[in-house]
KOLBA-699364 format. One record per residue: x, y, z of N, C-alpha, C, O in turn. Coordinates in steps of 0.2 Angstrom, whole numbers, plus 5000, padded with zeros to 4 digits. Layout:
// KOLBA-699364
XYZXYZXYZXYZ/...
***
This chain:
// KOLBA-699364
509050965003508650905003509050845003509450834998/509050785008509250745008508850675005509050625006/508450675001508150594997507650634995507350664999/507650624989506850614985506750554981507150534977/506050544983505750454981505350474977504850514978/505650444970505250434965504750394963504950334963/504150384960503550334962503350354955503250414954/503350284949502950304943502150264944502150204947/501850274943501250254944500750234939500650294936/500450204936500050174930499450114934499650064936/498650124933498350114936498450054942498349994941/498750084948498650024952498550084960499050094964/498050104961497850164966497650124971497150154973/497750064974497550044979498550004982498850014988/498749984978499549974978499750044982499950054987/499650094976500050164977499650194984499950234988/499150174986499150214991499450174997499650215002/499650094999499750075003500750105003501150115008/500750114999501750114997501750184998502250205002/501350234997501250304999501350305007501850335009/500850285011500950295017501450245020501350245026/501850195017502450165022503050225019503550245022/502750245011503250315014503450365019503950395021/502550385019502450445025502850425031503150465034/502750355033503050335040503950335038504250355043/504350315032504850325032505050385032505750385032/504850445031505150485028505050535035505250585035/504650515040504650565046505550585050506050545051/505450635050506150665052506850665049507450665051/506550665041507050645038506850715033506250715031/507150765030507150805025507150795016507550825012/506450755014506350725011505650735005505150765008/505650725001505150744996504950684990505350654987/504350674991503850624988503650644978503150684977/504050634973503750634967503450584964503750534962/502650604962502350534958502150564951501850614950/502450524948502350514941501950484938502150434937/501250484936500350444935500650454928500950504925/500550394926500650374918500050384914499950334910/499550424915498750434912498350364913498250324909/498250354921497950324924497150354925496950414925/496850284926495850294924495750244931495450194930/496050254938495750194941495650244949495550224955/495850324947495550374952496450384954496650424958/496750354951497550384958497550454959497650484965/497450484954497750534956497350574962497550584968/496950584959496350604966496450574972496350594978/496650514971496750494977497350514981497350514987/497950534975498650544979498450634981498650654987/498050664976497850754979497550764985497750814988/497150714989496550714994496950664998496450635001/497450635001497550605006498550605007498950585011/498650635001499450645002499850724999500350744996/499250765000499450834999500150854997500350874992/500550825003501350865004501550814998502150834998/501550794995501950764988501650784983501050804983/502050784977502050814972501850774966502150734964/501350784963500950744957501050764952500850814950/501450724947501650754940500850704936500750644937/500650744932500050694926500050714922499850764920/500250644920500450644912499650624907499150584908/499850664903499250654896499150584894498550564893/499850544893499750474890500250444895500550464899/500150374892500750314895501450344893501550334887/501850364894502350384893503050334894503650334891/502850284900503350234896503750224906503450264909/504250184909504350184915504950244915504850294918/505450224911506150274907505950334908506250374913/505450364903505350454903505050444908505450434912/504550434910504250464917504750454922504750514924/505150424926505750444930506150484929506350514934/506350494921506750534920506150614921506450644925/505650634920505450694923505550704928505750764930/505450644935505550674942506450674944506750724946/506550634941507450634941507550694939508050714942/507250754934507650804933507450864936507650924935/507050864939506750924945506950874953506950904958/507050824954507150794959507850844962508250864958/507950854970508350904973508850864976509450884976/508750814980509050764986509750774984510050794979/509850744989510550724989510650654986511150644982/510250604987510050544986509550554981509450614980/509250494977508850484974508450404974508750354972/508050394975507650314977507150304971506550324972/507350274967506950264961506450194965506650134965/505750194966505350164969504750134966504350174964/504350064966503950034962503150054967503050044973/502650074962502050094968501750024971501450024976/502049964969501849884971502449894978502749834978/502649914982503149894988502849924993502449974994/503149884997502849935005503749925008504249885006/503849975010504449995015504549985021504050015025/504849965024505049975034505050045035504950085030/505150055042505050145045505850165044505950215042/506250115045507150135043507150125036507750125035/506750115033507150095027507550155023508150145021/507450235022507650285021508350315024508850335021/508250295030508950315035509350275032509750295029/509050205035509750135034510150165028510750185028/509750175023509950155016510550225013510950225008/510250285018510750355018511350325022511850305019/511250315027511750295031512150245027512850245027/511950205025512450145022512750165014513150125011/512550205011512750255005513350285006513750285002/513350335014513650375016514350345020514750395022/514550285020515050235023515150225015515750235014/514750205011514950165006515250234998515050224992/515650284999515750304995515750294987515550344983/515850244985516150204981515450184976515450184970/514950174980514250164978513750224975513450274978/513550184967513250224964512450194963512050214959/512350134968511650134967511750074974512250054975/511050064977510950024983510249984980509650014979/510449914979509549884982509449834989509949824993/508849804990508949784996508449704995508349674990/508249685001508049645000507249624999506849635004/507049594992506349614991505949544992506249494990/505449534996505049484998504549504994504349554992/504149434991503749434987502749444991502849454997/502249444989501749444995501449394999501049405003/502049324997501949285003502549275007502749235010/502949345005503649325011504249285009504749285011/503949265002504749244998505249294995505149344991/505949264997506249314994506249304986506349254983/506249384984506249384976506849394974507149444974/507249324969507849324968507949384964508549374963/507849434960507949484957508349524960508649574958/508349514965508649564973509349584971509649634973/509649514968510449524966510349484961510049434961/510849524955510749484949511549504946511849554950/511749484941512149484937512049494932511549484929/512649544928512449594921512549524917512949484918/511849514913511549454908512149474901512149514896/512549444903513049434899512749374893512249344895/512849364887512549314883512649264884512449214880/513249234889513149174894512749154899512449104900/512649224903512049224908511649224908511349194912/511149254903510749244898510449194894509849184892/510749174894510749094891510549044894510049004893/510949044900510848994905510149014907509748964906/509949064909509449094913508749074909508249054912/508849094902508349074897508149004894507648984892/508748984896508748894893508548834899508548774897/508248874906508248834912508748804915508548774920/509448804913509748784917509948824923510048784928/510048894925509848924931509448884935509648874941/508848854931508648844938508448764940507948734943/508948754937508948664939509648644943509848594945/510148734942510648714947510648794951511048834950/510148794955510148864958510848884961511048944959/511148844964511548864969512148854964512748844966/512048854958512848864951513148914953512648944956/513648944953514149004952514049004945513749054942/514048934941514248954935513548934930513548954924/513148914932512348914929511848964931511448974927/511948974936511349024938511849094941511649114947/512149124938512349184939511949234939511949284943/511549214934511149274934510849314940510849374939/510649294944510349274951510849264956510549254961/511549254956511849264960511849194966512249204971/511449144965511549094967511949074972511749044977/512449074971512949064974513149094982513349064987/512949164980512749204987512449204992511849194991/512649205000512149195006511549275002511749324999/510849265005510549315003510549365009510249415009/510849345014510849375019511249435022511149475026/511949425015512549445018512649505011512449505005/512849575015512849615011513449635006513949665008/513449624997513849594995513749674989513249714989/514349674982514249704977513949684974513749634976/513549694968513149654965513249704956513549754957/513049684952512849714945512249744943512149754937/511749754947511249744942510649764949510549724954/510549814948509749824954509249824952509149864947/508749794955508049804951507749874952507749894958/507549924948506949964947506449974952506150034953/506449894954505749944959506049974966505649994970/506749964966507149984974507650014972508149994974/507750064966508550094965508750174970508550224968/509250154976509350204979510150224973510550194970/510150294974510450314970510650384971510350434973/511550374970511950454974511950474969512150454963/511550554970511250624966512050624961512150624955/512650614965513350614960513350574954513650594949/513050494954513250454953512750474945512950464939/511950494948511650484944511650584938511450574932/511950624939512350674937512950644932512950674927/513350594933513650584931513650544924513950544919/512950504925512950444920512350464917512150404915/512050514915511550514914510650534916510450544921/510350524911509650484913509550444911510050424908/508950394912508750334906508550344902508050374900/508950304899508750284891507850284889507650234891/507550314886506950304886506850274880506250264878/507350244875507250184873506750104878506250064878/507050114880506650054887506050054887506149994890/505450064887504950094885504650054894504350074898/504849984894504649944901505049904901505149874896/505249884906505749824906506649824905506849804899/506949824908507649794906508049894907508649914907/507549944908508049984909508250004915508450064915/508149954921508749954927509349914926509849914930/509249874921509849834919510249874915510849864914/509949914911510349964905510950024911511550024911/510550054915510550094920511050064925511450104927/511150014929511549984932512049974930512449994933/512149944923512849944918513050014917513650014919/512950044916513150124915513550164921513950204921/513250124926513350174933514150124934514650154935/514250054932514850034932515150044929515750034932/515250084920515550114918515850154919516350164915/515650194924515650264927516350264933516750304935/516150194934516850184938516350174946516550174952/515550174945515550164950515050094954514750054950/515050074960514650014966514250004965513950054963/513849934965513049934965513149904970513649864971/512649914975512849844982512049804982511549824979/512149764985511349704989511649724995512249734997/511049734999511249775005510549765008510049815006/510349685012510049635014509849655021509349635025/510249705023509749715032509049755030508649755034/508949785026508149805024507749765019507849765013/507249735024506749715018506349785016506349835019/506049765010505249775008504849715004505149665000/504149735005503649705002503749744993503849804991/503749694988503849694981503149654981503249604984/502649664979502049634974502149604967501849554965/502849644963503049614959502449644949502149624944/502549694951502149694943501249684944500849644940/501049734949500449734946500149754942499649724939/500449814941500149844931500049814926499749834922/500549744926500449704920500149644922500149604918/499949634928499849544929499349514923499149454924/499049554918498549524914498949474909498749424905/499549504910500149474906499749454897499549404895/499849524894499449514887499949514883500549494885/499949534876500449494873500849554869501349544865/500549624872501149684873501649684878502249714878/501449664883501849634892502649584886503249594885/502149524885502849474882503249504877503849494877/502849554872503349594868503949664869504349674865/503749684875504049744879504549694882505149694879/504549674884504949634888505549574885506049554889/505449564879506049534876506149584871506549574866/505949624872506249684865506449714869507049744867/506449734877506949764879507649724880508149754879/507749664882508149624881508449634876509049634876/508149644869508549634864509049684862509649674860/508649744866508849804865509449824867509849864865/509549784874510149784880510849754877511449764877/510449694872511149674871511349684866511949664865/511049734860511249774854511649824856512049844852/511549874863511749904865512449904865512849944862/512649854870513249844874513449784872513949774875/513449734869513849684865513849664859513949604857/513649734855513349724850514349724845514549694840/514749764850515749734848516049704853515849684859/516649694850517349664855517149584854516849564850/517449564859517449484859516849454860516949394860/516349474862515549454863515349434857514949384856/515649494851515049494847514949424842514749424836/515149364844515149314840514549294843514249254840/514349314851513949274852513149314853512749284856/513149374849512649414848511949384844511449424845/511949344840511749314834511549244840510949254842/511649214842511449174849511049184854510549154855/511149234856510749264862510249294860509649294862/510349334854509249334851509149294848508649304845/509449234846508949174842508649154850508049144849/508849154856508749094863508249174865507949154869/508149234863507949294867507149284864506649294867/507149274855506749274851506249194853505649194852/506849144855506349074856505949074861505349054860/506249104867505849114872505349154873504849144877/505349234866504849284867504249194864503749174867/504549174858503949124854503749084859503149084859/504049034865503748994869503349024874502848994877/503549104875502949134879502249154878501849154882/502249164872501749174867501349124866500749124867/501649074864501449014862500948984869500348954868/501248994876500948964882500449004884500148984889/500449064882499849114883499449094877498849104878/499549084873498849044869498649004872498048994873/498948974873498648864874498148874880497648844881/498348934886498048934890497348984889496748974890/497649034885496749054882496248994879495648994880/496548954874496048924871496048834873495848784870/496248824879496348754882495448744883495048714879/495348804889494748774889494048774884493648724885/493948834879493548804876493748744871493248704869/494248734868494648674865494248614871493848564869/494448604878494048544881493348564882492948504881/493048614883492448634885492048594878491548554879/492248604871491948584863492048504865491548464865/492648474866492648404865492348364871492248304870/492148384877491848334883491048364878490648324876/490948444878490048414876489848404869489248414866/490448374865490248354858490248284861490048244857/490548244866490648174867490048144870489748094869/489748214875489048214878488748194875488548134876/488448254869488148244865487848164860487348134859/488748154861488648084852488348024860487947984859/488648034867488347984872487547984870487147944867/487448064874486548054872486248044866485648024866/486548044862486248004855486147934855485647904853/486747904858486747814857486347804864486047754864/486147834867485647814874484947834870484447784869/484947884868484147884864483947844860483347814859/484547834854484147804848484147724851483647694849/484547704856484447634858483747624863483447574863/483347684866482747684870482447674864482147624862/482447734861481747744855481747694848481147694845/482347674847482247634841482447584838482447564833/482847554845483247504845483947514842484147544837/484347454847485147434843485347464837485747504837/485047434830485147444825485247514821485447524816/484747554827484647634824485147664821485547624821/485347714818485747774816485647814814485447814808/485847874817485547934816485847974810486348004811/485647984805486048014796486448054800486448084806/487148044794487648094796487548174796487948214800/487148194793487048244795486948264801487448304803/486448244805486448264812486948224817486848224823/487448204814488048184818488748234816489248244820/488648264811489148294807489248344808489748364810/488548394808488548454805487848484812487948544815/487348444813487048474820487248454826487048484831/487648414827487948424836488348454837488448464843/488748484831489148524832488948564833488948604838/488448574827488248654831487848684837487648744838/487848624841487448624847487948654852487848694856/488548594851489148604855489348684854489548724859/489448704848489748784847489248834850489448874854/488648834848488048864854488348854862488248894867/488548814861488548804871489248854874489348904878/489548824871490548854868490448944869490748984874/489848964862489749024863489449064868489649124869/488949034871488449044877489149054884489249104887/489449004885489949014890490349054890490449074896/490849084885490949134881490749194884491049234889/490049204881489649274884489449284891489149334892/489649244895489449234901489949204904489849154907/490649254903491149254905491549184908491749184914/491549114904491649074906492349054905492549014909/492649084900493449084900493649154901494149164897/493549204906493949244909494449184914494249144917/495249214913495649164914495649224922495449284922/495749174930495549084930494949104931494749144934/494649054926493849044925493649004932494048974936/492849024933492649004935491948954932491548954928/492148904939491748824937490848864937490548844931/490548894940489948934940489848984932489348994929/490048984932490049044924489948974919489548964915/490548934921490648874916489848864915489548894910/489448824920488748784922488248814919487848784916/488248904920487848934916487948934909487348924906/488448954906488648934897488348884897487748894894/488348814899487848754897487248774896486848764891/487148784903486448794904486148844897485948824892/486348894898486048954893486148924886485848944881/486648884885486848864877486148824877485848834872/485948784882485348734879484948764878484748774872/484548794884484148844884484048874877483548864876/484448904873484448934866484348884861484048904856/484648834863484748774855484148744857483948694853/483748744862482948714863482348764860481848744858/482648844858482148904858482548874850482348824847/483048904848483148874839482848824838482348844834/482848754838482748694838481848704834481548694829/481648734841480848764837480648794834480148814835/481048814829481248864824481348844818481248874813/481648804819481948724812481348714808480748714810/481648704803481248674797481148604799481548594804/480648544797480548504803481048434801481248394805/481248444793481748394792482548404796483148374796/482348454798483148464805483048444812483548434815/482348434813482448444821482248354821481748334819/482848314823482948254826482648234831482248184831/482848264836482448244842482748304848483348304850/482148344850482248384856482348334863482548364868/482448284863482648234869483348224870483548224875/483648214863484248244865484548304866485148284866/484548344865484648404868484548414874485048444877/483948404878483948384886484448344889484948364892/484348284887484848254891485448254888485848214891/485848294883486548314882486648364886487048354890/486048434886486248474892486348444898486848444901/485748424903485948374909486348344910486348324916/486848304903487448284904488048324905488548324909/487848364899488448434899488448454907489048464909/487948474910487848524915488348474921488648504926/488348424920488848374926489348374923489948384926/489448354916490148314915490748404915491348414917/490448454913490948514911491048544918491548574919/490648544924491148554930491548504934492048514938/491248454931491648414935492348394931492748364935/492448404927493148394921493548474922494148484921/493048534924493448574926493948594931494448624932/493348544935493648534943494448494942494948494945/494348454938495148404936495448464935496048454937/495348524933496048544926496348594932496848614933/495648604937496048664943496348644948496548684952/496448574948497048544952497648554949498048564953/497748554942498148534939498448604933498948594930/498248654932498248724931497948774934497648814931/497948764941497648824946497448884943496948914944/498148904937498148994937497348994927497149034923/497348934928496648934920496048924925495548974925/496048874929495248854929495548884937496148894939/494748894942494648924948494348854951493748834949/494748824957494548774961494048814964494248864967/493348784964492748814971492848814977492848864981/493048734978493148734986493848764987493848764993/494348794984494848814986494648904989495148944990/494148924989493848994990493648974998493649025002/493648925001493448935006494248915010494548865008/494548965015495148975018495148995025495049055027/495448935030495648945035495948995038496548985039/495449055039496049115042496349155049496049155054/496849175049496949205055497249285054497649295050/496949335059496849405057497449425063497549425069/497849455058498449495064498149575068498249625066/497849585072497649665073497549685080497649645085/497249735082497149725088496249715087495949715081/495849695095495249675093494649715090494149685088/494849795090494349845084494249825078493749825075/495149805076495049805068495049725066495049705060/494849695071494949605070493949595069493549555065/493749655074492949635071492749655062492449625058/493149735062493049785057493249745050492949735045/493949705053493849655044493549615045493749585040/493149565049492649515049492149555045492049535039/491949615047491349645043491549645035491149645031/492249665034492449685028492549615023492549625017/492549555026492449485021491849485022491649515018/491349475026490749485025490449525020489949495017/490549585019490249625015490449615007490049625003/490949585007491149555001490949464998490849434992/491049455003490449375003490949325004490849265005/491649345005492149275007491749235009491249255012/491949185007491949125013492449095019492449035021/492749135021493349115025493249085032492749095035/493549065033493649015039493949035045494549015047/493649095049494149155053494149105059493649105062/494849055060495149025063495249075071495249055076/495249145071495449185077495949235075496049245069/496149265079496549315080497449315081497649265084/497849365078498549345082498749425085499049465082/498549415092498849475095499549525093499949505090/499349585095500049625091500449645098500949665099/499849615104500149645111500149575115499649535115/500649575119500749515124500149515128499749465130/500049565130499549585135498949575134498549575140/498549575128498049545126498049475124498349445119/497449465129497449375127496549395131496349375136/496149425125495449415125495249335120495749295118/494649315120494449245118494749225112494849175110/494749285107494749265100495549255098495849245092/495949275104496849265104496949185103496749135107/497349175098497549115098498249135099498349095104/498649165098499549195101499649275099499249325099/500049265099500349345098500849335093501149285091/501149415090501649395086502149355085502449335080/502349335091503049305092503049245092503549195092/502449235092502249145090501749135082501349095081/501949185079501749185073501749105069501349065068/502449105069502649055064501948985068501448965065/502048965073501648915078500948915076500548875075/500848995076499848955077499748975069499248955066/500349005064500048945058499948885057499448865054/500448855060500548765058500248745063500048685061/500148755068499548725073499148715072498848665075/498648765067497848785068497848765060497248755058/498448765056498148745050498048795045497648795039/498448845048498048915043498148915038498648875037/497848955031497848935023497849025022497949045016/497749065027497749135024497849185031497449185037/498449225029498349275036498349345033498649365029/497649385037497949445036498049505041497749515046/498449535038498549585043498449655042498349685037/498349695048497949755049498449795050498949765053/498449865048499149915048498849965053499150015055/498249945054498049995060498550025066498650085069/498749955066499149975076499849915072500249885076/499949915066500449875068501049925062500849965058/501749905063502049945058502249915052502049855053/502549925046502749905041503049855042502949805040/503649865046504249825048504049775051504549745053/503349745054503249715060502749665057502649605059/502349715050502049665046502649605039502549555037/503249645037503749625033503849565038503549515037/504349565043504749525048504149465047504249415045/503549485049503149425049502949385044502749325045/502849425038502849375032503449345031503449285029/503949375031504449335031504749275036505249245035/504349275041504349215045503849145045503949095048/503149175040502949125038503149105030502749075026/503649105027503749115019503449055018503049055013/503748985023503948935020503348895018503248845014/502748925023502148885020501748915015501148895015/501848955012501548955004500848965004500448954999/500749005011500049015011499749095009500249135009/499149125007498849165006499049235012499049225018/499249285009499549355014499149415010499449445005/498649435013498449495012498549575017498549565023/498549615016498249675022497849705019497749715013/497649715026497049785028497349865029497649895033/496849875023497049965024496949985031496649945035/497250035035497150055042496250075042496050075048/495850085038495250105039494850045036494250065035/494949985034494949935033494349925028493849885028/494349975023493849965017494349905012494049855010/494749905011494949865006495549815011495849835016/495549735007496149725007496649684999496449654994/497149705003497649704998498349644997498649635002/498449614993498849544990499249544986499449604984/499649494982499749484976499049464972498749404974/498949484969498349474962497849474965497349444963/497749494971497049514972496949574979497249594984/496349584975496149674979495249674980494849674976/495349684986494549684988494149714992493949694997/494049784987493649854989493049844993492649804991/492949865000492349865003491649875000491149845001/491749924995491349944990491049914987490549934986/491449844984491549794978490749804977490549834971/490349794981489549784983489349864973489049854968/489649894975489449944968489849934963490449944963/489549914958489949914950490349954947490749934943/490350004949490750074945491550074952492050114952/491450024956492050034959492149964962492149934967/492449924953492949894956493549874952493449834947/494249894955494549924953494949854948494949804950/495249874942495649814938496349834940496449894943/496649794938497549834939497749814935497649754933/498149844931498649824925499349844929499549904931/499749804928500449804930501249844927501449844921/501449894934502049914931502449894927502449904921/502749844932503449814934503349744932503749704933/
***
C-alpha cells in the first residue's frame, strides 16, 4: 500500500463530504486507502460516508474520543508506505497525493511534509510554517508582538515570518490538518500522545519526529483549501480551555529542564493571561448586547416619561420614585427577556429577532400592566410610546454596533451581495434555484465561464480573467460549482482573488448545498430536522 489518508471527523458531514471526494479525485491511480474516524457524531456522517464512499473504511466511535486517540486508531491498522494525517475541513488538488510521494521520496531525510493552506477566502494560512514555540516564541506570539512585526526573524518566529511562502523550506512544526508522514518516521517515534485531548498535538508530534533525528519540510507547490476549525467555530469556553491546556501541557512536557527552565514559570503566567483575556472577550461579547439593548430602552423609557408627564400634567410633574426605580426597570428586563426568548442574542444576532423582543416585551408589559393592582399602573401611555420608541431606537443602535463588531450583531443590508457564479450554464441556473430556495438575496451579477469557448449572455469572462470581472463588476461573493470544474482550478482561483476579501463559497456537484467558512446552506434548509449546526475540529 502506498498512502493511507487519515480523516478524524466530529460533526461537520457536509465539510467531510466535500474533502472525501477531492480525495476520491486524488487518490485515482495511486494504491491508496481512505480511513475515517467519526468521533460519535449526530449530524448523519456516518451514513453519509457508508452510502456515497463505500471503498473507505469507517471506524465509529461510541463517544468523543479526543483528535490524539482517534488517529492513533487509524495510524495503527493504517498499511501505506506513507501516512497523511488529514483535517475533514480541507479540500485537496488532484496531484496533491503524488506531488507529496514524490517529494518525500527525493527528500529522505524527511519525517513529515506540510503544504501550503489557503484559508476560504484564498488567504494563506500562516500556520502552514511555524516554529517550535520555544517560551521566547511563544511569548512574542501571545504578547502581539508577532504581529506588529510580521516580517521579524526575531519577533514573529513563530510563523516564520521572515520566510518567502512560496519557497520550499525545513520548517519545525506541521499543522495537523496536512501531516504527510513516512510510515518509518512515524514507527519510530511513536504514536500521539493522547494527553492532547485537541489542540497543540501536532506541535508535540513534530518536536518528536526531530528528536528522532528526523525533517519536517513546508513544501509550497501544493495548495489546499483549510476551512480552519469547523468543529469548534462556536468557540465556547471548553474550545478556550482545551487549547491553552494543551499549550500548557507542551511546555511542561519538553522544557519543563536544562536551561529553559527559568523560563517556565513565564510562559504560563503569559499562557494562563491570555487563556483569561480570552475568556474575558467571550463574555463581553455575550453580554454587550443585552447590557446595550437594557440601557438604550431604559433611557426610552425615562424619554417617554418626561414627553408624557409634560403633555399630561405639565412641567412641574414627577412621577414617584417608585415608578422610576423599580417599574421601568422592570419593563426594560421584560423586553431584555422577551428578545432573549426570541433569539435575539444568538451571536451574530440578528437586527429582526432584536425588533421582535421589543415588540413582544410590550406586548406582554401591556397584558401585565392590566393585571396590576391599580396603585401600580401609572400610565399604559407610556409603555406605548416607550415600545414605539424602543422598536426605532434598538435597530437602529444595532445597526451602529454591526459596523463596528460584525462577528456580535448582523448588518441587514450586508445580506444582500453582489455575485458571480463560476460553472458551466446547467449548474449556473441549478444554483440560481439553490439561493432561491433558500431565500438569499443576492445580487447574481452573471456567470465566469470554465471554458473559453462559452460566451452565452450570462458570461461576463472566463477563468483567466477571474481576478478582472471581480474588480470590474464589483463582486462581494463568488461561487463556485465542482460540477465540471477541478479542485485545483477551483484552489488557483481563490487564491487569485485573496486580495479582495470578499465572500467564497462552493456548490456541491449536485448543488443541494453550498459550502464556506461559517457558513453551510442545505437545499433543504426549507425542513427543520435538516439543518445542519457544525462544531469544529481543528
Amino acid at each position: 500500500m502506498e498512502l493511507s489518508v487519515i480523516i478524524v471527523s466530529y460533526n461537520v458531514r457536509y465539510f467531510l463530504e466535500q474533502c472525501l471526494l477531492s480525495v476520491r479525485k486524488a487518490s485515482e491511480n495511486l494504491d491508496c486507502e481512505v480511513l475515517i474516524v467519526d468521533n460519535n457524531s449526530t449530524d448523519g456522517s456516518c451514513s453519509m460516508v457508508i452510502r456515497e464512499f463505500p471503498e473507505m473504511k469507517l471506524i465509529m466511535n461510541s463517544e468523543n474520543r479526543g483528535f490524539s486517540a482517534a488517529n492513533n486508531q487509524a495510524m495503527k491498522i493504517a498499511s501505506g508506505r506513507y501516512l497523511l494525517l488529514l483535517n475533514p475541513d480541507t479540500i485537496v488538488e488532484e496531484n496533491t497525493f503524488k506531488s507529496c510521494i514524490k517529494f518525500m521520496d527525493c527528500h529522505p531525510d524527511a519525517g513529515a511534509t506540510g503544504v501550503r493552506m489557503i484559508n476560504g477566502k484564498g488567504k494563506l494560512l500562516p500556520e502552514s510554517k511555524r516554529a517550535l514555540p520555544t517560551p521566547r516564541t511563544a511569548f512574542f506570539k501571545m504578547s502581539g508582538l508577532s504581529y506588529l512585526f510580521p516580517k521579524s526573524r526575531f519577533f514573529n518566529r513563530y510563523y516564520l515570518g521572515h520566510l518567502d511562502s512560496l519557497e520550499t523550506t525545513k520548517t519545525d512544526i506541521i499543522s495537523g490538518a496536512f501531516m504527510f508522514l513516512s510510515r518509518e518516521a512515524m514507527v519510530k517515534t511513536g504514536l500521539m500522545d493522547e494527553e492532547f485531548f485537541m489542540y497543540g498535538e501536532d506541535i508535540d508530534y513534530s518536536y518528536r519526529l526531530q528528536k528522532e533525528g528526523y525533517s519536517n519540510y513546508y513544501y509550497p507547490e501544493i495548495k489546499i483549501i483549510h476551512y480552519k476549525g469547523e468543529s469548534t467555530k462556536k468557540e465556547n469556553v471548553n474550545t478556550v480551555v482545551n487549547f491553552y491546556r494543551a499549550m500548557v501541557i507542551f511546555v511542561r512536557k519538553h522544557f519543563s529542564n536544562g536551561s529553559m527552565k527559568g523560563f517556565i514559570h513565564l510562559i504560563q503566567a503569559a499562557i494562563f493571561l491570555s487563556a483569561g483575556i480570552s475568556l474575558l472577550r467571550k463574555f463581553f461579547k455575550r453580554i454587550l448586547l443585552p447590557l446595550c439593548d437594557g440601557a438604550v430602552v431604559y433611557l426610552v423609557y425615562r424619554l417617554a416619561t418626561a414627553i408624557w408627564s409634560v403633555h399630561k400634567f405639565g412641567e412641574d410633574y414627577q412621577y414617584p420614585d417608585l415608578f422610576t426605580d423599580y417599574i421601568i426597570p422592570g419593563y426594560t428586563f421584560v423586553i431584555i427577556l422577551a428578545t432573549a426568548l426570541l433569539s435575539g442574542y444568538r451571536i451574530p444576532s440578528r437586527t429582526i429577532n432584536a425588533s421582535r423582543g421589543v415588540i413582544a416585551g410590550t406586548l406582554f408589559t401591556l397584558v401585565v400592566y392590566a393585571l396590576l393592582p391599580l396603585n401600580l399602573r401609572f400610565s399604559r401611555a407610556i409603555i406605548i410610546i416607550g415600545g414605539l420608541l424602543a422598536s426605532l431606537a434598538v435597530p437602529f443602535y444595532r445597526l451602529l454596533v454591526s459596523f463596528i463588531f460584525s462577528d456580535i450583531a448582523e448588518n441587514p443590508f450586508s445580506r444582500i451581495r453582489k455575485t458571480v457564479i463560476v460553472s458551466d450554464h446547467q449548474g449556473f441556473s441549478r444554483i440560481i434555484d439553490l439561493l432561491a430556495s433558500t431565500k438569499a438575496r443576492n445580487i447574481i451579477a452573471g456567470r465566469v465561464s470554465i471554458r473559453d469557448d462559452d460566451l452565452t449572455e450570462e458570461v461576463l469572462g472566463n477563468l483567466s480573467q477571474m481576478k478582472e470581472v471581480v474588480r470590474v463588476n464589483r463582486i462581494r461573493e463568488v461561487i463556485f460549482s465542482t460540477r465540471k470544474l477541478s479542485a485545483s482550478q477551483i484552489i488557483d482561483s481563490m487564491h487569485q482573488i485573496s486580495d479582495y476579501n470578499i465572500a467564497i463559497r462552493i456548490a456541491s456537484a449536485d448543488e443541494k448545498y453550498l459550502l464556506g467558512s461559517r457558513y453551510i446552506s442545505p437545499k433543504e434548509a426549507v425542513k427543520p430536522f435538516f439543518r445542519p449546526l457544525f462544531r469544529k475540529g481543528r
